[in-house]
C-alpha positions in Angstrom: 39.9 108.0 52.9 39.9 106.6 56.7 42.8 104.8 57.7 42.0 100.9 58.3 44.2 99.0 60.7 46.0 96.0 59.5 44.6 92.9 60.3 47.1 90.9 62.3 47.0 87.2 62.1 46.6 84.7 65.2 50.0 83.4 65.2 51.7 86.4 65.3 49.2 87.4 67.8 50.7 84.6 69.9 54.4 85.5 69.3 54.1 88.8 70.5 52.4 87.7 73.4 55.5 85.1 73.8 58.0 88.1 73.7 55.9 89.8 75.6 55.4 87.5 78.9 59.6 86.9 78.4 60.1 90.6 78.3 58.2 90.5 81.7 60.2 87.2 83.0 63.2 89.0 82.7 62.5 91.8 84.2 60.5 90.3 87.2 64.3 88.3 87.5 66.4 91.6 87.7 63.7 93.3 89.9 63.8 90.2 92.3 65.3 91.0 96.0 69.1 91.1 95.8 71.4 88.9 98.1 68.1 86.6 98.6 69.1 83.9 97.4 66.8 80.6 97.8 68.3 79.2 100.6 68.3 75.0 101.0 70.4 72.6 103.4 69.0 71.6 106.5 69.8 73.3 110.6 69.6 72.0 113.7 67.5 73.8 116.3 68.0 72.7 120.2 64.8 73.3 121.9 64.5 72.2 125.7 62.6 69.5 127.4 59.8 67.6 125.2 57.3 68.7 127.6 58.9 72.7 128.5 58.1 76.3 126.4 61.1 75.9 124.9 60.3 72.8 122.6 56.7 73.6 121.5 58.1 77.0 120.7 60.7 75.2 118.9 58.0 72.8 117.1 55.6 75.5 116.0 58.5 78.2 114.8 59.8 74.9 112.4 56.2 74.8 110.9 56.4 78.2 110.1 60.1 78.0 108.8 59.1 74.9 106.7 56.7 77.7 104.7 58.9 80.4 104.7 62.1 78.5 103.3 60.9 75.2 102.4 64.3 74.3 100.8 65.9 74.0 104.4 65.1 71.3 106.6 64.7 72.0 110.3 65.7 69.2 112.6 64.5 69.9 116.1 67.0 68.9 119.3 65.6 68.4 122.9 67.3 69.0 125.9 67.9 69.9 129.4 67.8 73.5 128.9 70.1 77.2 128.6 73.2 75.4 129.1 72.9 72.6 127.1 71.8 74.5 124.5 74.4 77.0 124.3 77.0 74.0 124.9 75.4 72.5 121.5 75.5 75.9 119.6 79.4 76.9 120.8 80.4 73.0 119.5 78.7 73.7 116.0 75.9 70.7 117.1 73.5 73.3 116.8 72.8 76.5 114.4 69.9 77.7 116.5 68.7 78.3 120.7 66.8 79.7 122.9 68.7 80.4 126.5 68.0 82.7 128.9 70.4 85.8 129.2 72.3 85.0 132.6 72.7 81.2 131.1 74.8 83.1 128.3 76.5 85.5 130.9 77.9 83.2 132.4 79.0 80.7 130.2 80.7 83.9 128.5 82.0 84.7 131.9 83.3 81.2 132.5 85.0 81.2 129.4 83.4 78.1 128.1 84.7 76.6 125.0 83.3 79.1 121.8 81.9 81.6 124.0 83.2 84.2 122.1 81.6 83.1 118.9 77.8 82.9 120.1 75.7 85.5 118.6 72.4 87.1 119.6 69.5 87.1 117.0 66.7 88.5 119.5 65.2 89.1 122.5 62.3 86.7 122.8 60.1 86.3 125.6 60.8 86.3 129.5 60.8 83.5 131.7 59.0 83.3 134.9 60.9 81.7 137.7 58.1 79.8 139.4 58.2 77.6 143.0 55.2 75.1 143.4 54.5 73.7 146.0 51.2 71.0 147.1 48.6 73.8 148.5 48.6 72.6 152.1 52.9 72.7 152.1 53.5 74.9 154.8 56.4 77.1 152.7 55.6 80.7 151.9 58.8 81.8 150.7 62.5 79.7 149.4 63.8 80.0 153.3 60.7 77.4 154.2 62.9 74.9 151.7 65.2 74.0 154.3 65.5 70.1 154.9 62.8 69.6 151.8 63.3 67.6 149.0 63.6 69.6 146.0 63.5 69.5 141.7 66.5 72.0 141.0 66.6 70.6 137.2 68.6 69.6 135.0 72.5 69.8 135.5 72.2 71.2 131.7 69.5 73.8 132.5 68.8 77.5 133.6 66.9 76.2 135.9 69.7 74.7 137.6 71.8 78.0 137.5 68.9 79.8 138.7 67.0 77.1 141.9 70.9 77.8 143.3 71.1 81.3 143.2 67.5 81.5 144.9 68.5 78.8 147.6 72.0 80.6 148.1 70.1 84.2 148.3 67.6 82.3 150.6 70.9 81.5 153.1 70.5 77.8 152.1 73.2 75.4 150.9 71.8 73.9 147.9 73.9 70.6 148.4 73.3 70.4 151.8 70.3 72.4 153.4 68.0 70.8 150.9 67.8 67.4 149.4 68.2 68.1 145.7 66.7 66.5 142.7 67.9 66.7 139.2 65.1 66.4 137.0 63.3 68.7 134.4 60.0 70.0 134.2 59.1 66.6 131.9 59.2 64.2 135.5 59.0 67.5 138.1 54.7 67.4 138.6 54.3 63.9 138.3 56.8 63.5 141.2 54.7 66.2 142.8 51.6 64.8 142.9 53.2 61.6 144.0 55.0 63.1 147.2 58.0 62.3 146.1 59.5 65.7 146.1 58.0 68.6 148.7 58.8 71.0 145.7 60.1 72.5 142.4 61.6 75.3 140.8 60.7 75.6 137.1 61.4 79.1 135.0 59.5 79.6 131.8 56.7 81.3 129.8 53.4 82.1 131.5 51.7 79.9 131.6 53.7 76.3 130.7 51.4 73.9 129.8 52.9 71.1 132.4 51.9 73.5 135.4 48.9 74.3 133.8 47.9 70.6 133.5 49.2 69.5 136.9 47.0 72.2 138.8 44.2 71.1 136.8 44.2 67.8 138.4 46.5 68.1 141.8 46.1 71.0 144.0 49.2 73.5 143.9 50.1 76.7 145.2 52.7 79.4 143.7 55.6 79.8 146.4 56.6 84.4 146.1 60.3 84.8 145.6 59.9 88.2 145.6 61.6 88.6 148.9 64.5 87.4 147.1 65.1 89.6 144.1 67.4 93.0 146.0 69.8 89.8 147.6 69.8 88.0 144.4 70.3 91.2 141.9 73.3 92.5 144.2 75.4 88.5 143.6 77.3 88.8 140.6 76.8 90.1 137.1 74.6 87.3 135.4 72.3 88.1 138.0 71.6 91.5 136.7 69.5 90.1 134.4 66.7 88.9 136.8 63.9 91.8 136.9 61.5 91.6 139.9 58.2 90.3 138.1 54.3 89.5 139.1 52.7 86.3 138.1 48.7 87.2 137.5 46.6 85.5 139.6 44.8 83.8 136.1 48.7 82.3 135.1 47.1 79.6 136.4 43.7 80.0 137.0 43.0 76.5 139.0 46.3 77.1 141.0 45.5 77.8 144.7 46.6 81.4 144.9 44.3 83.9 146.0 46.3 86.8 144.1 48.9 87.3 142.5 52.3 86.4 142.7 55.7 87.8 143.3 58.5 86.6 141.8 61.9 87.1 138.9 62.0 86.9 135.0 64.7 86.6 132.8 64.8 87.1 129.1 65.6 84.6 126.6 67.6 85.0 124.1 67.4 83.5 119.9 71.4 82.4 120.0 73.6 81.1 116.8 77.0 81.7 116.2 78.6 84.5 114.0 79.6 81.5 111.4 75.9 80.9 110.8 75.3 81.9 107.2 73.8 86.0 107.0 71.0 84.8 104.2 69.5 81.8 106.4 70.0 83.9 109.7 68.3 86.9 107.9 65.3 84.9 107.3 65.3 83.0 110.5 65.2 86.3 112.3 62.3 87.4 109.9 60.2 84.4 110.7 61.0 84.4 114.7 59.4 88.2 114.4 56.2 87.5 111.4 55.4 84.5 113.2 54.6 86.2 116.5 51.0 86.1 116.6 50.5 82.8 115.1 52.8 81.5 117.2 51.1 83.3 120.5 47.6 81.6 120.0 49.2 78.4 121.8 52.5 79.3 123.0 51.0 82.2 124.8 54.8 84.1 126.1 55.4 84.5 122.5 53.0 87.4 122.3 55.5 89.2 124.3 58.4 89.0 121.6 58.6 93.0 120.1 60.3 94.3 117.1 61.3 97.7 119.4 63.0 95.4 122.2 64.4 92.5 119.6 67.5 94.4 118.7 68.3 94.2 122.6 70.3 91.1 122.9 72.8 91.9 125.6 75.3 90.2 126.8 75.5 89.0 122.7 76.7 91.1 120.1 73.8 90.7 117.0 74.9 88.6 114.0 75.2 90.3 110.9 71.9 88.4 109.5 69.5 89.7 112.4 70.7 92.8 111.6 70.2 93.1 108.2 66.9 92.4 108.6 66.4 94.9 111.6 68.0 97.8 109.2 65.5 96.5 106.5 62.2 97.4 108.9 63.3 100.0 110.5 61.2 102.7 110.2 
């Protein structure tokens, strides 16, 4: 006589298939990623100048972050630049930076207050050191700066740190050969086109959007400083992170440059401190390297940031969190 199988009612139909979706709940929970947490709070960020790489890099990486780990709110700081920025991290009025390599150097090498507490989280981009000058200026190289009036930036900036080092390698007194000018690539162009500076120095991403906008309505010209690199490597040791580099003619396609361009980059540098929590530093780190691409489409030197050079944050040892999350991709 065949075997009929016993009916089974609705309701316990439904019971089982209770136990049997909190059978799975529980396991999903032990199966989860350990020492992921969900992390919540809120972090500072200082960026740069409203109008430099540095903050729309800063603006776009906090829309990512705010889908990544929506429980922490990003608050974004401006300001003058490298130095500020690392001034803000070392004083705990910042978690998170950018500054370029020699900025850290030497505030390391100075011994600024907390220097030995910053931490590297990765290698980003380089910045470009770039000179602009109105196209019919008659200087061809930083020695033609001599009795000009000049943007340095920022007394808070790397562009500060750098503008001297050029001027010095180009036998110029910066307080005294030139007439300097402390402002920041927000006020630099517009004083530009006004003639109220003969130049400026400016050192960021290819290409930054203010010099990209100013050539497309004043007519500009890209000053080579590559004449200056050998002198200005052999100065000190935060100057051995300056790399002779080429500016493509297309940087900045309306700019009055018939090829390309000779000049220094720097690298910048994601900076927290080694108090910053591992968890939140983990994930910041994973989002600075995911976001890359999405990032790139309008902050264009962020195509250049690279998993297999990240891990290189000299003169900064890496905090713990960045490299957690280095060991967890690594191939």
């Amino acid at each position: 006589m065949p075997l009929v199988p016993p009916r089974i009612s609705r309701r316990h139909a439904l019971r089982a298939l209770v136990a049997v979706l909190a059978v799975l709940g529980v396991l999903l929970w032990w199966l989860r990623p350990f020492g992921q947490p969900q992390l919540t709070g809120e972090l500072t960020f200082s960026t740069g100048v409203r109008t430099g790489v540095y903050h729309r890099y800063g603006q776009l990486l906090e829309q990512q972050l705010r889908r990544d780990v929506p429980g922490v709110k990003v608050r974004l700081e401006p300001s003058e630049g490298s130095q500020q920025n690392l001034q803000r991290v070392a004083a705990g009025e910042a978690d998170f930076t950018v500054a370029t390599a020699d900025a850290v150097a030497k505030y390391r090498q100075d011994g600024k207050p907390g220097a030995t507490f910053l931490r590297g989280c990765a290698r980003l981009y380089d910045d470009y050191v770039q000179l602009v000058v109105p196209a019919g200026s008659p200087v061809q190289s930083a020695r033609d700066l001599r009795g000009k009036r000049v943007a340095v930036g920022q007394a808070g900036s790397g562009v500060r740190l750098i503008s001297e080092r050029l001027l010095t390698a180009a036998k110029l007194d910066p307080a005294h050969d030139i007439t300097p000018v402390s402002i920041g690539i927000d006020t630099m162009p517009a004083e530009l086109e006004a003639g109220r500076i003969d130049a400026f120095f400016w050192s960021g991403g290819l290409p930054t959007s203010a010099v990209r906008e100013l050539s497309e309505r004043f007519e500009i010209r890209l000053v080579q400083l590559g004449d200056l690199v050998e002198s200005l490597q052999g100065s000190g040791s935060p100057a051995r992170y300056y790399r002779a580099a080429v500016m493509p003619q297309d940087a900045y396609a309306r700019a009055r440059n018939t090829t390309s361009v000779a000049t220094l980059a720097v690298p910048n540098l994601l900076v927290t401190t080694e108090g910053t929590d591992p968890g939140l530093t983990e994930q910041f780190t994973r989002t600075v390297i995911l976001s890359r691409d999405r990032i790139g489409h309008e902050v264009h030197a962020a195509q250049l940031v690279d998993l297999r050079t990240a891990i290189y944050t000299d003169p900064l040892d890496l905090h713990e969190g960045a490299r957690r999350y280095y060991r967890s991709v690594k191939p």
